[in-house]
C-alpha positions, 0 to 999 in steps of 0.5 A: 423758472430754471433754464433745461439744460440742452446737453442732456436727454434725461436725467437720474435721481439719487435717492437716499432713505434713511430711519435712525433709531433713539433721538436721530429722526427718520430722514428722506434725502435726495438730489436730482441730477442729470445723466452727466450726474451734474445737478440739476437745480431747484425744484419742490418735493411734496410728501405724503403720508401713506400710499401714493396718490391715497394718503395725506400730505403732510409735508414739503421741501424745497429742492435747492440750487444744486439738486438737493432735498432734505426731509424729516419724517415722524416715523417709519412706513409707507410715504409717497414722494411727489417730485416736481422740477420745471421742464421736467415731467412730474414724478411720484414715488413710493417708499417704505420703511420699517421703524428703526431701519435704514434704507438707501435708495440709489438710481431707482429706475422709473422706465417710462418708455416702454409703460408708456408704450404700453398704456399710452400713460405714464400712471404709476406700476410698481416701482422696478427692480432694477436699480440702474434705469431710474430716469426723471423724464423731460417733457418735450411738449408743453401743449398738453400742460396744465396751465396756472393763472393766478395764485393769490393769498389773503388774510380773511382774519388775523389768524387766517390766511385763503389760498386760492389758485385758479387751474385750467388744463387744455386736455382736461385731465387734472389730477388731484394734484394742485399742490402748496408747500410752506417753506416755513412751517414745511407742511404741505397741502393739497387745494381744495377743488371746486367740485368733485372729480369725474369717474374716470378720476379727472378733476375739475378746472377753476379756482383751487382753494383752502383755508390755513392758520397763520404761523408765528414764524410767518414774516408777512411780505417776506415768507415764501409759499410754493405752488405746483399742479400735475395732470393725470399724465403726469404733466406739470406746471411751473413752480410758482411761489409767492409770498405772504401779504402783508395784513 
């Protein structure tokens, strides 16, 4: 887990969409920052295909050392961005983009205070205006944090790999959010939950799992998965990451 920087109380995301034309490919990039716009280390993008939190994911990315996050897309439209960093609270954002333009996002604000305030959750408005307040708020209390016990993978055939996480949250309120990222192959995926969620949309604790093909580029004991879950206040885990076995 990186180490929060003390010095800091919140911190600002530099985002930047862009859409080429003819051979150049439609491209997300980014890079999380502290207020001091000094970066602020490693972390795990999550994206989805269609509106945030109601579409299909499809794709991950890996946040490096310095804050930054490169993602190619197929095409232009609406994509959700599912953005995760230890000691940090889980935010999403969504983005739109038409074929063949490109879009730079820059200091976009999510103003959580005062909708906060108002609701007594942060669930996802409209994205604001207003392109100086973006703020990637910390998450002073840990109590309330869905917690991972366990993540474990295994061949079930030669071709197959199970994925199973097991997820408990003090407040029971888990969101459909129980995440995987192949930083090989970069497809992402949402765990399968062991039953259906509540009506008031909570999903239920206990063993997340789910069924994925083996890749050629995998390297067992060597490829690297990346795993994260959030509540529906946007509460997160750490970022676990495990690797493949060996068969």
């Amino acid at each position: 887990m990186a180490l929060r920087p003390q010095s800091l109380a919140s911190a600002t995301l530099l985002l930047a969409c862009c859409v080429g034309t003819g051979e150049i490919p439609a491209r997300i990039s980014g890079q999380l920052v502290g207020l001091d716009e000094e970066p602020l280390g490693s972390g795990m993008v999550l994206i989805e295909r269609g509106p945030v939190h109601n579409g299909t994911y499809e794709f991950g990315v890996s946040v490096d050392d310095y804050g930054r996050f490169s993602a190619e897309l197929p095409n232009g439209g609406t994509w959700g961005l599912h953005l995760y960093r230890d000691d940090y609270l889980y935010v999403p954002l969504e983005i739109t983009i038409e074929e063949h333009q490109q879009v730079v996002l820059t200091n976009l604000t999510i103003d959580w205070g005062p909708w906060m305030d108002l609701t007594g959750q942060p669930a996802w408005p409209d994205q604001p205006s207003d392109a100086t307040l973006l703020r990637l708020p910390w998450d002073e209390d840990v109590s309330d944090n869905p917690i991972l016990h366990d993540v474990s993978m295994r061949w079930v055939s030669d071709e197959m790999l199970e994925v199973t996480a097991e997820v408990s949250d003090p407040t029971h309120d888990l969101s459909r959010m129980i995440l995987a990222h192949d930083t090989v192959t970069g497809f992402g995926y949402a765990l399968n939950p062991p039953s259906p969620p509540d009506a008031e949309g909570n999903y239920p604790e206990g063993v997340y799992s789910m069924l994925v093909y083996a890749d050629p580029r995998h390297v067992p004991g060597e490829s690297i998965w990346q795993f994260a879950v959030s509540d529906n206040l946007c509460n997160d885990t750490p970022i676990w990451e495990i690797t493949i076995p060996e068969r």
